[in-house]
PyMOL Python script that loads the backbone (N, CA, C, O; Angstrom):
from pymol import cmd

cmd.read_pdbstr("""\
ATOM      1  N   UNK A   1     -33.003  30.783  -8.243  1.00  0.00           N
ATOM      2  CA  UNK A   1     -34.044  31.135  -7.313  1.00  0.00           C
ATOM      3  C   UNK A   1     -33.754  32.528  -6.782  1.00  0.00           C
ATOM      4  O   UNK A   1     -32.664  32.671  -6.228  1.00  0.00           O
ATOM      5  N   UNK A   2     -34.461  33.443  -6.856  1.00  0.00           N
ATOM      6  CA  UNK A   2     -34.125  34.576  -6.634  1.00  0.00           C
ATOM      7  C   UNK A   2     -35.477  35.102  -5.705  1.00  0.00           C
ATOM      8  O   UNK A   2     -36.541  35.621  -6.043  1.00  0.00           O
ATOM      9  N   UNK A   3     -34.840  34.665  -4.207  1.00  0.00           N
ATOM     10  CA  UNK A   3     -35.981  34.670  -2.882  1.00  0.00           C
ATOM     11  C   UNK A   3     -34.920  35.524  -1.572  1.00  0.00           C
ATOM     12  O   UNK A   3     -33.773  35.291  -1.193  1.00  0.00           O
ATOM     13  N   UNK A   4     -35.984  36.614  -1.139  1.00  0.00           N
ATOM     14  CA  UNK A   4     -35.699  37.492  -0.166  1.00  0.00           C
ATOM     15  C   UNK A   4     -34.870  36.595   0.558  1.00  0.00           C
ATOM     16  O   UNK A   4     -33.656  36.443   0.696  1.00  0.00           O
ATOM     17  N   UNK A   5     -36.533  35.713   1.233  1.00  0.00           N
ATOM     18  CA  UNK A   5     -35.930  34.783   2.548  1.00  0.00           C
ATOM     19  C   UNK A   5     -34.707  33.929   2.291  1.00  0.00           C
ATOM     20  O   UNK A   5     -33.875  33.724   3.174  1.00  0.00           O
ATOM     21  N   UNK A   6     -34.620  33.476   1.167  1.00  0.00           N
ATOM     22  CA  UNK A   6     -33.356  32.257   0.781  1.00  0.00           C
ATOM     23  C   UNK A   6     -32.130  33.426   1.245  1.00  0.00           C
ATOM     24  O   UNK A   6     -31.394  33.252   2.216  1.00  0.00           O
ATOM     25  N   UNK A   7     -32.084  34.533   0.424  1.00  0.00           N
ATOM     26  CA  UNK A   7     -31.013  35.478   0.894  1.00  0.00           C
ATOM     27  C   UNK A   7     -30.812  36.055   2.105  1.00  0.00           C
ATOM     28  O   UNK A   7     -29.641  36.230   2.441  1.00  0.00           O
ATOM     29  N   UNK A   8     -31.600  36.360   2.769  1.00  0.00           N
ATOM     30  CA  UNK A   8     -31.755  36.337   4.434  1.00  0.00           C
ATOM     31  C   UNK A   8     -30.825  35.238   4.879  1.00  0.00           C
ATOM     32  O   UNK A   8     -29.695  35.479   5.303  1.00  0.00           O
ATOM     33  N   UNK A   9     -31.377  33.904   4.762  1.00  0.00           N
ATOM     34  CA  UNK A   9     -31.009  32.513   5.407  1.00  0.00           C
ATOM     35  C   UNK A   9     -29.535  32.619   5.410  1.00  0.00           C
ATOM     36  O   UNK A   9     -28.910  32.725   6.465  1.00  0.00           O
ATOM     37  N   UNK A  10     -28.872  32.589   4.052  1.00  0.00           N
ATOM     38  CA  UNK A  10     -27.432  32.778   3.482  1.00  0.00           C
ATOM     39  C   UNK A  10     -26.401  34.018   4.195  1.00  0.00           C
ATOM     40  O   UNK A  10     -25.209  33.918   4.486  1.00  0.00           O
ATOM     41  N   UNK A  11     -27.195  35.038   4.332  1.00  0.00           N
ATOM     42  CA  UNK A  11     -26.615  35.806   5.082  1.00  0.00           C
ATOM     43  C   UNK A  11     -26.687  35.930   6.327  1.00  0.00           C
ATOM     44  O   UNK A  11     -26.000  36.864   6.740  1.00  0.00           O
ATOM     45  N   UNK A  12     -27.256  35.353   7.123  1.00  0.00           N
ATOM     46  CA  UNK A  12     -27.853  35.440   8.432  1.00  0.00           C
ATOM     47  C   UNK A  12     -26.023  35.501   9.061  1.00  0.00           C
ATOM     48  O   UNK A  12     -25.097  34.943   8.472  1.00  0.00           O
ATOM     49  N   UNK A  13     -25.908  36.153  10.097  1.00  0.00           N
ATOM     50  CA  UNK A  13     -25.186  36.147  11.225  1.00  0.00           C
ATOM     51  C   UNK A  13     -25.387  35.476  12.282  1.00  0.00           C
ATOM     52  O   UNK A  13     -24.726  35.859  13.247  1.00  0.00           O
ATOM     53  N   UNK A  14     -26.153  34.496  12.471  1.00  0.00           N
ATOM     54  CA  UNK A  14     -26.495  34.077  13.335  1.00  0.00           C
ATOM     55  C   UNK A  14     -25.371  32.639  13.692  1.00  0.00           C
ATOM     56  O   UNK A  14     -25.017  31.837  12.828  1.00  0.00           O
ATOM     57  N   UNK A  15     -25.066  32.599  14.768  1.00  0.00           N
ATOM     58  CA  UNK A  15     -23.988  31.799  15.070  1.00  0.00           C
ATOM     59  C   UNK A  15     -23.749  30.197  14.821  1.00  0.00           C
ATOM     60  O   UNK A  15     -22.777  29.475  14.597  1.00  0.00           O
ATOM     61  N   UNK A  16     -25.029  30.049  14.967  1.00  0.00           N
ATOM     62  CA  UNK A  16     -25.369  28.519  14.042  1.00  0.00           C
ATOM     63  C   UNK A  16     -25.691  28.510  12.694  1.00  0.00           C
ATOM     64  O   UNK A  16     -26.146  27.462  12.235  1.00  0.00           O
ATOM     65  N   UNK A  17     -25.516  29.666  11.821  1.00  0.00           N
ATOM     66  CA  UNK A  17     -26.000  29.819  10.417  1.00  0.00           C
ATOM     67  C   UNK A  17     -25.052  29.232   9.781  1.00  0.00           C
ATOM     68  O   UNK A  17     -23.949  29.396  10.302  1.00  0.00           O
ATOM     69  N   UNK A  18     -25.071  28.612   8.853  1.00  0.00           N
ATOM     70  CA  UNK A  18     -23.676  27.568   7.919  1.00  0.00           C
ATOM     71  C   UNK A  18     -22.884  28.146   7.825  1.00  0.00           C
ATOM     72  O   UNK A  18     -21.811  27.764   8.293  1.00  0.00           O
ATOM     73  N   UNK A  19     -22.987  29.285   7.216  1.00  0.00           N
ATOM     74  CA  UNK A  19     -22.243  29.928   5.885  1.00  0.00           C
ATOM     75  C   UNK A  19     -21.457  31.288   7.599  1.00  0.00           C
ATOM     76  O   UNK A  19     -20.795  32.325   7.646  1.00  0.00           O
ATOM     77  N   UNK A  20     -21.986  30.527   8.426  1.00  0.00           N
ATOM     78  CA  UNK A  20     -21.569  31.908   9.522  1.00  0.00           C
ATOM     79  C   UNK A  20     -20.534  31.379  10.185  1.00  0.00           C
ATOM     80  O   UNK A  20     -19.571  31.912  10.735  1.00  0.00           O
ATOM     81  N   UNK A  21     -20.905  30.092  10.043  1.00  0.00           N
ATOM     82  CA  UNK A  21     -20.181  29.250  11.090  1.00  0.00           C
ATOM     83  C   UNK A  21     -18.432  28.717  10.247  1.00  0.00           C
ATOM     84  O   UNK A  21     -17.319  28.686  10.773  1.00  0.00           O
ATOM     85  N   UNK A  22     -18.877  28.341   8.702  1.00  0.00           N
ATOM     86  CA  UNK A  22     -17.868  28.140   8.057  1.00  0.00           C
ATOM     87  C   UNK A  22     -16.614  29.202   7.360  1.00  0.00           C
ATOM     88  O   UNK A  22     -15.522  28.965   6.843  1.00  0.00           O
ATOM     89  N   UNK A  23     -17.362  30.434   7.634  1.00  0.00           N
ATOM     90  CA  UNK A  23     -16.497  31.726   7.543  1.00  0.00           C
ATOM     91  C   UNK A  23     -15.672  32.093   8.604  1.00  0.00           C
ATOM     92  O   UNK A  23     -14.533  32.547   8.497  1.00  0.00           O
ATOM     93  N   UNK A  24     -16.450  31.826   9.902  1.00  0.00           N
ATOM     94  CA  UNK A  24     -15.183  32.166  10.516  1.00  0.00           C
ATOM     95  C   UNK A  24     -14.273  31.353  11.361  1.00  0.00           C
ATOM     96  O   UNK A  24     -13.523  31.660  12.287  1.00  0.00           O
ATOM     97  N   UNK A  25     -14.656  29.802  10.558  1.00  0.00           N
ATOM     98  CA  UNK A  25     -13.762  28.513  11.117  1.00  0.00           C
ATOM     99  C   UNK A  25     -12.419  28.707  10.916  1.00  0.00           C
ATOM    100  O   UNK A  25     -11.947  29.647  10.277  1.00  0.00           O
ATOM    101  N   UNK A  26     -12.004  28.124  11.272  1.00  0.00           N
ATOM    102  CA  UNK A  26     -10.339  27.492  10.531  1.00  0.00           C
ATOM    103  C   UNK A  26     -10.382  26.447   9.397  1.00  0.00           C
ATOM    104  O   UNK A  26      -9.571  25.557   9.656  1.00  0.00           O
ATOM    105  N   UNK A  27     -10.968  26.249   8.347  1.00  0.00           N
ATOM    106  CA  UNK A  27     -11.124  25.460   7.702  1.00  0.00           C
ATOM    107  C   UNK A  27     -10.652  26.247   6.314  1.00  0.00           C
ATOM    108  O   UNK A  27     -10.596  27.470   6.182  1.00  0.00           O
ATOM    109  N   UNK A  28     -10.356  25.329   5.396  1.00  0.00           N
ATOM    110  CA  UNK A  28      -9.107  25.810   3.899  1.00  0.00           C
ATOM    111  C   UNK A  28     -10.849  25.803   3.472  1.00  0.00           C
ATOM    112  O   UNK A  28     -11.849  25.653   4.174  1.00  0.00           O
ATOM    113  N   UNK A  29     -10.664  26.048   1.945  1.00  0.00           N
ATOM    114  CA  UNK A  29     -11.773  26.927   1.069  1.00  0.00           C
ATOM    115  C   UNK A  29     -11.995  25.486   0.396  1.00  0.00           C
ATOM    116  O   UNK A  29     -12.967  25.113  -0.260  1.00  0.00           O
ATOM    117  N   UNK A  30     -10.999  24.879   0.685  1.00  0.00           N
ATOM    118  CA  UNK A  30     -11.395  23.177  -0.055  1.00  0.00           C
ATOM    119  C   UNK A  30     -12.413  22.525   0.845  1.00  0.00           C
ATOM    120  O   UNK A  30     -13.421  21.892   0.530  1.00  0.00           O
ATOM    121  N   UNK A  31     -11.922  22.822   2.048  1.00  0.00           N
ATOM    122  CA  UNK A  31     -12.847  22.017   3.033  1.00  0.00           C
ATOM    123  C   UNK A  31     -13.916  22.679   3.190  1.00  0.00           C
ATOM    124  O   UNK A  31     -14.909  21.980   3.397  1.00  0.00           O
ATOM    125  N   UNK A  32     -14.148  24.315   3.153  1.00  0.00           N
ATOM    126  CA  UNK A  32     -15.229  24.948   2.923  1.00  0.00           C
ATOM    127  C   UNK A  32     -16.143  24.036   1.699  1.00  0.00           C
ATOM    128  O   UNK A  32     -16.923  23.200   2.153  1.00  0.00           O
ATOM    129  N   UNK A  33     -16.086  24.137   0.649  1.00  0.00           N
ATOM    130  CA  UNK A  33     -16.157  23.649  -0.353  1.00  0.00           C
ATOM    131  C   UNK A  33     -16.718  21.957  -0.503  1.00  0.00           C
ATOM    132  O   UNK A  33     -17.698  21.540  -1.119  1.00  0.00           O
ATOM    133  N   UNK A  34     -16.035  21.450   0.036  1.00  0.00           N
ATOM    134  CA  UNK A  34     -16.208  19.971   0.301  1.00  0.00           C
ATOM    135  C   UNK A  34     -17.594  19.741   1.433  1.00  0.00           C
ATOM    136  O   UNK A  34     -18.451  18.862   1.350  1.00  0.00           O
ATOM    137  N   UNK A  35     -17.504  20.626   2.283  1.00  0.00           N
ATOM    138  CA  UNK A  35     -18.684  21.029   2.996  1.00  0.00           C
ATOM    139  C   UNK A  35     -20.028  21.359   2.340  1.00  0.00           C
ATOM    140  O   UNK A  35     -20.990  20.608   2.503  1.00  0.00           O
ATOM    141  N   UNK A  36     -20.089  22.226   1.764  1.00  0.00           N
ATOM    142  CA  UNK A  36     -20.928  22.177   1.124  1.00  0.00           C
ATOM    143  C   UNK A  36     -21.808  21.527   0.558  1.00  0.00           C
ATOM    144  O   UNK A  36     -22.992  21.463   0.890  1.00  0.00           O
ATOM    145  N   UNK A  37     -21.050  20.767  -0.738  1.00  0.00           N
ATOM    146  CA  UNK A  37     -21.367  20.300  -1.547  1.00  0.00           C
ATOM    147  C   UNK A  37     -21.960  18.703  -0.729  1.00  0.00           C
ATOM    148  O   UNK A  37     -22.836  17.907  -1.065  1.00  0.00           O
ATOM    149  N   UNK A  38     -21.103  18.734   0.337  1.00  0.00           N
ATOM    150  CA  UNK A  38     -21.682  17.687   0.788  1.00  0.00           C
ATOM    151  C   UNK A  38     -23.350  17.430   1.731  1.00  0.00           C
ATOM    152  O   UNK A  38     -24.070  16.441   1.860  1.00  0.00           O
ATOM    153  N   UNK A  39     -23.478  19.356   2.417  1.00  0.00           N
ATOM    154  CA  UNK A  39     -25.204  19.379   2.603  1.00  0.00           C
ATOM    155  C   UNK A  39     -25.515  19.676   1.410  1.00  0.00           C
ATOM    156  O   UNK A  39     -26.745  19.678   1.458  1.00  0.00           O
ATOM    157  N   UNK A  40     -25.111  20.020  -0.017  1.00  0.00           N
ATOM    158  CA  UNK A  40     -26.163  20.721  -0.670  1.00  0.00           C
ATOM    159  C   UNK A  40     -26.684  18.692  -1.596  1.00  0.00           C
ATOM    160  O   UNK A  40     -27.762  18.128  -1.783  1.00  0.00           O
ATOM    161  N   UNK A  41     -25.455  18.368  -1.846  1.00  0.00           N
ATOM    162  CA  UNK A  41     -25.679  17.342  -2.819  1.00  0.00           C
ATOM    163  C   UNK A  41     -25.528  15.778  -2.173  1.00  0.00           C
ATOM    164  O   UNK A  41     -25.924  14.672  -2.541  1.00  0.00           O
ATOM    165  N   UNK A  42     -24.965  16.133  -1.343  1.00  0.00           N
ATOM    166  CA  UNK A  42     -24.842  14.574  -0.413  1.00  0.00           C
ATOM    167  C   UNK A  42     -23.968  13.662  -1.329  1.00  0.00           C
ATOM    168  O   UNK A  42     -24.397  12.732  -2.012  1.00  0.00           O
ATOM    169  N   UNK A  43     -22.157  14.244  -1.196  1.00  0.00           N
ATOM    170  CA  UNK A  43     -21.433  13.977  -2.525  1.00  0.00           C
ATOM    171  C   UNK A  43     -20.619  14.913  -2.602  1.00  0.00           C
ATOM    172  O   UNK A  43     -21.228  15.962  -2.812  1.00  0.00           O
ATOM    173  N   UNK A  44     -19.409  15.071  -2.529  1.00  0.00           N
ATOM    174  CA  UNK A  44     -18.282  15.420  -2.678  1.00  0.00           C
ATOM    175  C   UNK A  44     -17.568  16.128  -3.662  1.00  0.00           C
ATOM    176  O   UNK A  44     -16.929  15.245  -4.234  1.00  0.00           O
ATOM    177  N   UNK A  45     -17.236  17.473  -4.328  1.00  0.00           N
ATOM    178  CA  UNK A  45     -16.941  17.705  -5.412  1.00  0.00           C
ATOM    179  C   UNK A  45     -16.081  17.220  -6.257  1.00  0.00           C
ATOM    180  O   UNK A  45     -14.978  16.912  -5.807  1.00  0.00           O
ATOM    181  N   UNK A  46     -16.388  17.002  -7.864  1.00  0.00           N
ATOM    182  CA  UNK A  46     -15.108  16.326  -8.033  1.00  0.00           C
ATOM    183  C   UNK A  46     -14.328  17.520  -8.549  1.00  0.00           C
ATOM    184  O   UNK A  46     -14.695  18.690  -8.667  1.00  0.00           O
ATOM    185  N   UNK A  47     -12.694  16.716  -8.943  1.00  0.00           N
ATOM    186  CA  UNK A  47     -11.831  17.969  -8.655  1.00  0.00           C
ATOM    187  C   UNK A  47     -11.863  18.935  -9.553  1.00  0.00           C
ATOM    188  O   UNK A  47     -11.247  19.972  -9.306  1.00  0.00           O
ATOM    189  N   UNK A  48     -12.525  18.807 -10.674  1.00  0.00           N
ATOM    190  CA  UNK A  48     -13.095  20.096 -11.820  1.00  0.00           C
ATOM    191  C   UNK A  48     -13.872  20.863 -10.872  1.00  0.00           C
ATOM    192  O   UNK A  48     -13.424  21.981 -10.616  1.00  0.00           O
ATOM    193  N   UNK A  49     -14.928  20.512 -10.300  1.00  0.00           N
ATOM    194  CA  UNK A  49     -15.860  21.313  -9.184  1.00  0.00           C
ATOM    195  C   UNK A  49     -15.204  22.264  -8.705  1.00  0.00           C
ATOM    196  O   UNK A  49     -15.548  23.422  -8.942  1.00  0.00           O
ATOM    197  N   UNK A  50     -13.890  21.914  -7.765  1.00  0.00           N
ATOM    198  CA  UNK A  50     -13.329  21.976  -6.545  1.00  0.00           C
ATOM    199  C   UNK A  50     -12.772  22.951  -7.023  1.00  0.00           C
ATOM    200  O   UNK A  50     -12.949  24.004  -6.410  1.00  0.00           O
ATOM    201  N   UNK A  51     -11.863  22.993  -8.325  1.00  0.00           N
ATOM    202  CA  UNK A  51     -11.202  23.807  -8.828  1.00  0.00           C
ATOM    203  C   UNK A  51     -11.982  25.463  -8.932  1.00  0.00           C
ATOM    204  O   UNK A  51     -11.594  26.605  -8.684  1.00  0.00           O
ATOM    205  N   UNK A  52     -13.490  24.746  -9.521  1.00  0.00           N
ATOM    206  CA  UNK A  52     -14.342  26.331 -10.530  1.00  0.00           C
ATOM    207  C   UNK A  52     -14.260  27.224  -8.816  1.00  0.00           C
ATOM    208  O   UNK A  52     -13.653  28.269  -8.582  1.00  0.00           O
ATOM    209  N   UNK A  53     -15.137  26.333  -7.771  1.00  0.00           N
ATOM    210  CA  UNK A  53     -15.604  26.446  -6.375  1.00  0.00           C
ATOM    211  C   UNK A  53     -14.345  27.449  -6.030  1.00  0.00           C
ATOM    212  O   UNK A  53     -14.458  28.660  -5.842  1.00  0.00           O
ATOM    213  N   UNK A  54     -13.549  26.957  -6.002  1.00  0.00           N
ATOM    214  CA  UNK A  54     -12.004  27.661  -5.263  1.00  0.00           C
ATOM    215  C   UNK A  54     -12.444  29.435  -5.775  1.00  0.00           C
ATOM    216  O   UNK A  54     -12.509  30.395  -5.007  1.00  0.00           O
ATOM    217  N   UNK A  55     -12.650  29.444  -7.011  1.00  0.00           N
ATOM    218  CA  UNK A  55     -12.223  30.704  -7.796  1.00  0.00           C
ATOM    219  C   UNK A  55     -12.827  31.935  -6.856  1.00  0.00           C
ATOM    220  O   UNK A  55     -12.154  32.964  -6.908  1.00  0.00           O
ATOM    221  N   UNK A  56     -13.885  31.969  -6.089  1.00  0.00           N
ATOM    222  CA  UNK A  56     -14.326  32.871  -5.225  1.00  0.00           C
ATOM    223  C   UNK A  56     -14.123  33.346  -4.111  1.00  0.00           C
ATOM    224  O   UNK A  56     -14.641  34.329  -3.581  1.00  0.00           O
ATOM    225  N   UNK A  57     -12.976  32.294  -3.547  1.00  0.00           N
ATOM    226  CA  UNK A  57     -12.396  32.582  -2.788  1.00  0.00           C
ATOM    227  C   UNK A  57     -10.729  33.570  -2.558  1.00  0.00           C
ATOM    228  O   UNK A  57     -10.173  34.024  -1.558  1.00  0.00           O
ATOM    229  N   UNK A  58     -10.318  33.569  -4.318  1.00  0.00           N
ATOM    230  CA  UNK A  58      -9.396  34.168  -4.296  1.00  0.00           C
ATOM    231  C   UNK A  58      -9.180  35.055  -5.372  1.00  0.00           C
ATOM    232  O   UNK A  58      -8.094  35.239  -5.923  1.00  0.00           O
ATOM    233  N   UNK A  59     -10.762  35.858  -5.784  1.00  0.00           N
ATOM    234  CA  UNK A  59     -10.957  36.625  -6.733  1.00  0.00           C
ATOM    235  C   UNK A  59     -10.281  38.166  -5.417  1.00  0.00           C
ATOM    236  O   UNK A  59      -9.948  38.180  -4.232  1.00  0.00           O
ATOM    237  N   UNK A  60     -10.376  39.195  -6.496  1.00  0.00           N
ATOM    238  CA  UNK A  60     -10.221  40.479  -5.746  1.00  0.00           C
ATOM    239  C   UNK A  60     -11.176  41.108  -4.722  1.00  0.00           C
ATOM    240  O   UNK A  60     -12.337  41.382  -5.027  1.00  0.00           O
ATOM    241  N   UNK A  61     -10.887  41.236  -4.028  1.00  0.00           N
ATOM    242  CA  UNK A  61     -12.149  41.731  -2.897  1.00  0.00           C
ATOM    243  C   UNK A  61     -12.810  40.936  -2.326  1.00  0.00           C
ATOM    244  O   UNK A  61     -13.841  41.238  -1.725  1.00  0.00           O
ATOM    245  N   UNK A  62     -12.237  39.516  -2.425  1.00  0.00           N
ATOM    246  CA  UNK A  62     -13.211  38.004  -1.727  1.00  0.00           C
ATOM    247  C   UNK A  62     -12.894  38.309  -0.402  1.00  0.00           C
ATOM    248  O   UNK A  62     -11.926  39.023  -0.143  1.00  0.00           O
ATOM    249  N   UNK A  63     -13.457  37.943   0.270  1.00  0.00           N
ATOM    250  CA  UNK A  63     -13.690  37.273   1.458  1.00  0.00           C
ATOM    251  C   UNK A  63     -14.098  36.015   2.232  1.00  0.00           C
ATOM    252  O   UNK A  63     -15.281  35.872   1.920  1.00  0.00           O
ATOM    253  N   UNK A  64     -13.821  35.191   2.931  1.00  0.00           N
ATOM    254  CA  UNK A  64     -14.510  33.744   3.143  1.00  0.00           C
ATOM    255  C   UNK A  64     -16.021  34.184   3.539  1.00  0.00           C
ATOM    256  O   UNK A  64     -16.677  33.143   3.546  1.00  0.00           O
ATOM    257  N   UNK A  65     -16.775  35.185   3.840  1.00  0.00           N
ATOM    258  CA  UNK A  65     -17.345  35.160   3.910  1.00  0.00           C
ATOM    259  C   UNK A  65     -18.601  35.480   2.616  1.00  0.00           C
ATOM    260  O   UNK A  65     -19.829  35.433   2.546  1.00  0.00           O
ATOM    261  N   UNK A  66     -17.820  35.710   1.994  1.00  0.00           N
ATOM    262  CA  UNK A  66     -18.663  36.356   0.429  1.00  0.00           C
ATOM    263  C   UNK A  66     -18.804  35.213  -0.158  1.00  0.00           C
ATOM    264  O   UNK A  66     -19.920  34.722  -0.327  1.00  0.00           O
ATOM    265  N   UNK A  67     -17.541  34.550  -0.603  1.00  0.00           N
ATOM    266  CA  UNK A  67     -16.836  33.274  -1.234  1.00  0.00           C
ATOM    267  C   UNK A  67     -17.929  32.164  -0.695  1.00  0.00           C
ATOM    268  O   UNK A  67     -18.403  31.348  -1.485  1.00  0.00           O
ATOM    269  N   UNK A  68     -18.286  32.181   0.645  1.00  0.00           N
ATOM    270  CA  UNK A  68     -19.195  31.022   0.927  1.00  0.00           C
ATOM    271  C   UNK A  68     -20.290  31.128   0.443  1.00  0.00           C
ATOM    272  O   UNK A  68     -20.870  30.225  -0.158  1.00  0.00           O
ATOM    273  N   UNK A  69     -20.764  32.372   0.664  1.00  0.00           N
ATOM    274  CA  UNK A  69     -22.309  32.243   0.385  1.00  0.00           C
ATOM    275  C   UNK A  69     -22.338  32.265  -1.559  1.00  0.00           C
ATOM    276  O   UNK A  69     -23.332  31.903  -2.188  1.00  0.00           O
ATOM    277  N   UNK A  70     -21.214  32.695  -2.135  1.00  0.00           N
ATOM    278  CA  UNK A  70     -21.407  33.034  -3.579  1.00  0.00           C
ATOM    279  C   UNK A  70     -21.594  31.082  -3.916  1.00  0.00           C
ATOM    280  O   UNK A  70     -22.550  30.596  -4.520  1.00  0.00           O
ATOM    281  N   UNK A  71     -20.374  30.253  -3.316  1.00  0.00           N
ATOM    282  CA  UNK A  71     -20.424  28.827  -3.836  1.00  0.00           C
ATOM    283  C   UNK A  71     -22.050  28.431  -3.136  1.00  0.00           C
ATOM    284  O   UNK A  71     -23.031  28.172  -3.833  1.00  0.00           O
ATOM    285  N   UNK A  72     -22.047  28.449  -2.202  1.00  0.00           N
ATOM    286  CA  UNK A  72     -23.946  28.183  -1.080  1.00  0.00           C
ATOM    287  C   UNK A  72     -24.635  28.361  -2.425  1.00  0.00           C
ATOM    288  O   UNK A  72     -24.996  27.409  -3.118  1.00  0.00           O
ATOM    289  N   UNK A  73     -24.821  29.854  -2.804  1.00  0.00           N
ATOM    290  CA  UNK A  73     -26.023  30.446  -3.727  1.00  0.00           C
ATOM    291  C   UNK A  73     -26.009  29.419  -5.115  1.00  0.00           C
ATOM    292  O   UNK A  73     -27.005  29.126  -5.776  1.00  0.00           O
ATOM    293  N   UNK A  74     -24.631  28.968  -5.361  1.00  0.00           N
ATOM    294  CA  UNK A  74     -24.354  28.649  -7.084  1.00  0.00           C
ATOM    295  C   UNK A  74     -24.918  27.431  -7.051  1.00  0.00           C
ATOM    296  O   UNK A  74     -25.559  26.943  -7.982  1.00  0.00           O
ATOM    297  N   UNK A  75     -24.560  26.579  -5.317  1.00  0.00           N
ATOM    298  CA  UNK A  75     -25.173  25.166  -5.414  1.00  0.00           C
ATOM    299  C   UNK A  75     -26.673  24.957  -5.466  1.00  0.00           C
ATOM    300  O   UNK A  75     -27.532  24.349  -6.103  1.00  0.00           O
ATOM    301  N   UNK A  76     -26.562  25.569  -4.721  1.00  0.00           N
ATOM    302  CA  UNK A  76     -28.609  25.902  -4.410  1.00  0.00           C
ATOM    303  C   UNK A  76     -29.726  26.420  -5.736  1.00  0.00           C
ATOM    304  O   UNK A  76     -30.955  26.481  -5.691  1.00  0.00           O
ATOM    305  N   UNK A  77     -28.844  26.734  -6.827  1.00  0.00           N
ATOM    306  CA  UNK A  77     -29.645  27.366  -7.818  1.00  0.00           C
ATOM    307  C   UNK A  77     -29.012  26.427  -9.056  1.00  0.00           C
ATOM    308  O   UNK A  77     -29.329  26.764 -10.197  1.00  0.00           O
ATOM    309  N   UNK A  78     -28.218  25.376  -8.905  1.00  0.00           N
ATOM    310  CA  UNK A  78     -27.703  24.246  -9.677  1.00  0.00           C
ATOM    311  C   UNK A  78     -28.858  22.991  -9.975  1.00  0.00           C
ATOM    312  O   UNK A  78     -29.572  22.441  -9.136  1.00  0.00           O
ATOM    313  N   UNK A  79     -28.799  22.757 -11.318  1.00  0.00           N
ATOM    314  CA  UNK A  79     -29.815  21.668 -11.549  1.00  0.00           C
ATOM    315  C   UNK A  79     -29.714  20.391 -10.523  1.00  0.00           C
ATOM    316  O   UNK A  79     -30.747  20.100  -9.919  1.00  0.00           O
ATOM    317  N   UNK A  80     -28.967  19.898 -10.374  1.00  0.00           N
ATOM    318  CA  UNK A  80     -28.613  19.002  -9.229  1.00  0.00           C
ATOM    319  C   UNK A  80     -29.438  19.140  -7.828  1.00  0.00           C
ATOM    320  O   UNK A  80     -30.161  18.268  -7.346  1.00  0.00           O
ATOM    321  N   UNK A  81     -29.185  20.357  -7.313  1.00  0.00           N
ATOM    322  CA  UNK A  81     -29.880  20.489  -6.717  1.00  0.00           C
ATOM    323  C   UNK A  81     -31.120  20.865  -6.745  1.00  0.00           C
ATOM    324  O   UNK A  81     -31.673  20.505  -5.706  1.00  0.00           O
ATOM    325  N   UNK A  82     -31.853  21.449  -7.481  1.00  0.00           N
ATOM    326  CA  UNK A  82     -33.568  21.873  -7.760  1.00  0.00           C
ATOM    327  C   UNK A  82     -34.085  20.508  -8.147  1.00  0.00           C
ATOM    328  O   UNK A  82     -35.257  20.232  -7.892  1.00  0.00           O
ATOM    329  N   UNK A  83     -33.255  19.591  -8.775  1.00  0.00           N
ATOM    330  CA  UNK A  83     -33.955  18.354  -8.879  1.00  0.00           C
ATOM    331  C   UNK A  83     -33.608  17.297  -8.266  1.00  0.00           C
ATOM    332  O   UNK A  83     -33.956  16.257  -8.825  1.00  0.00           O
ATOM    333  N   UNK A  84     -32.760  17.142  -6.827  1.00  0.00           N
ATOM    334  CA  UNK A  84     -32.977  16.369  -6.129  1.00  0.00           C
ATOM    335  C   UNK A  84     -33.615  16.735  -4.916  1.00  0.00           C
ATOM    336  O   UNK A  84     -33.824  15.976  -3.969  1.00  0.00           O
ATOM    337  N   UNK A  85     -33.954  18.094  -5.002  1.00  0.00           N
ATOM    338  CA  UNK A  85     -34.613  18.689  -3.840  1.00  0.00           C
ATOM    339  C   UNK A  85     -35.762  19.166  -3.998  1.00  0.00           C
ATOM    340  O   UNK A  85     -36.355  19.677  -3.047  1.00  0.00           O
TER     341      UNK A  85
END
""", "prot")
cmd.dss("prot")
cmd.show_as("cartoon", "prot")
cmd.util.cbc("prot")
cmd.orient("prot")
């Protein structure tokens, strides 16, 4: 899905925004992760998931805040999700 507003939403700064709120928690990139998957799919990653999911968080130049919205964007544009949503 390649939408202004969807990318707006994802990036928003806004203090109740997910991806705003889970960047600058105290929470590991698993639990980031596990989060997720659990608003996007209602369901838990399994640990192949968990593993691919991790990789953005500890590529060069990541950030938890990049890292979230890159796993956010991957779930949201995943067959899983376009067809349970």
């Amino acid at each position: 899905m390649n939408s202004r507003l969807l990318q707006e939403k994802l990036a928003s700064k806004a203090a109740s925004a997910r991806v705003q709120r889970l960047a600058e928690g105290q929470l590991k990139p698993e639990e980031i992760i596990t989060e997720l998957y659990l608003a996007s799919f209602a369901r838990k990653p399994t640990d192949e998931e968990l593993k691919i999911a991790t990789a953005p968080f500890i590529g060069e130049g990541a950030t938890r805040r990049t890292a979230t919205e890159d796993v956010l964007w991957s779930l949201m544009n995943s067959a899983e999700f376009v067809f349970n949503h």
